[in-house]
VOGU-3710 file (C-alpha; in Angstrom, 3 decimals, decimal comma):
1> xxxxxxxxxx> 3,703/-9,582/-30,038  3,531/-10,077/-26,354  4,853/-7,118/-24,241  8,182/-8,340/-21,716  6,904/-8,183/-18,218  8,674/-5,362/-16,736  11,426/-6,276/-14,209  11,052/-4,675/-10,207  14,683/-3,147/-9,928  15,524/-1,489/-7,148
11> xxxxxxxxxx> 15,837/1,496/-9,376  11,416/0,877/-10,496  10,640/-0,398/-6,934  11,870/2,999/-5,154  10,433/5,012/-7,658  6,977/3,667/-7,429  7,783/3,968/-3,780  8,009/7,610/-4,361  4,866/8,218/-5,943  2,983/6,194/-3,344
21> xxxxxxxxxx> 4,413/9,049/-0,749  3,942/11,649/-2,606  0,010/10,522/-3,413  -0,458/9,583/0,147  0,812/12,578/1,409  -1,338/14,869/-1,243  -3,771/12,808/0,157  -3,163/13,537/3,901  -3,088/17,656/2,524  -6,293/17,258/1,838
31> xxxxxxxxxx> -8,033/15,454/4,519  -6,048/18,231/6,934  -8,610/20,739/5,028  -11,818/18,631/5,876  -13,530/19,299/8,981  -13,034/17,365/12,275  -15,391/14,859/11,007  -14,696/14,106/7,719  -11,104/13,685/8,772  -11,837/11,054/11,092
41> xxxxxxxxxx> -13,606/9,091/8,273  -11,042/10,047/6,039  -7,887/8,799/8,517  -9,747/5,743/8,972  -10,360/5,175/5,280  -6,623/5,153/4,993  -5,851/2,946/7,677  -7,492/0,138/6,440  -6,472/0,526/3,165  -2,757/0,638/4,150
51> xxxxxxxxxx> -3,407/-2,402/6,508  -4,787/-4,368/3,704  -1,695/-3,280/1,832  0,732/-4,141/4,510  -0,940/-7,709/5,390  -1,284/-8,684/1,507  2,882/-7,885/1,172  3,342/-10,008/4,078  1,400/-12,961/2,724  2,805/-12,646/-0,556
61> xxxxxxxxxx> 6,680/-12,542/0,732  5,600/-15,417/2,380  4,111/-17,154/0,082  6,927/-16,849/-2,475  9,212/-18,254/0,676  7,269/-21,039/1,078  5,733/-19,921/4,606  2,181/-21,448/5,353  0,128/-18,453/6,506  -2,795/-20,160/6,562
71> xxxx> -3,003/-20,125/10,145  -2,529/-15,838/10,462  -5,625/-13,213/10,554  -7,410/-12,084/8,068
//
């Protein structure tokens, strides 16, 4: 039996939202504890990843629009 995709509700979409603040900012907790170093590396680790995270959202809204991005960064 194949499993029914599960449907993005508003409901599923701010929950998951949720969790993605909470783990980021458990994540940010921690980093805070590092030393001035680390938590440069660590801050920088993050930004990327939530740029890559950002940009791919972008590309994929557009996408599903219709929007050539093939012309954008990255």
């Amino acid at each position: 039996m194949i499993p029914e995709p599960i449907e993005e509700t508003p409901a599923t979409t701010a929950s998951a939202g949720a969790d993605d603040a909470s783990a980021l900012l458990s994540r940010l907790r921690v980093i805070e504890d590092q030393p001035l170093e680390s938590r440069a590396a660590a801050f920088a680790q993050i930004h990327d990843q939530l740029q890559v995270t950002l940009e791919g959202s972008v590309r994929e809204r557009n996408r599903d629009r219709g929007v050539d991005t093939s012309n954008t960064h990255g």
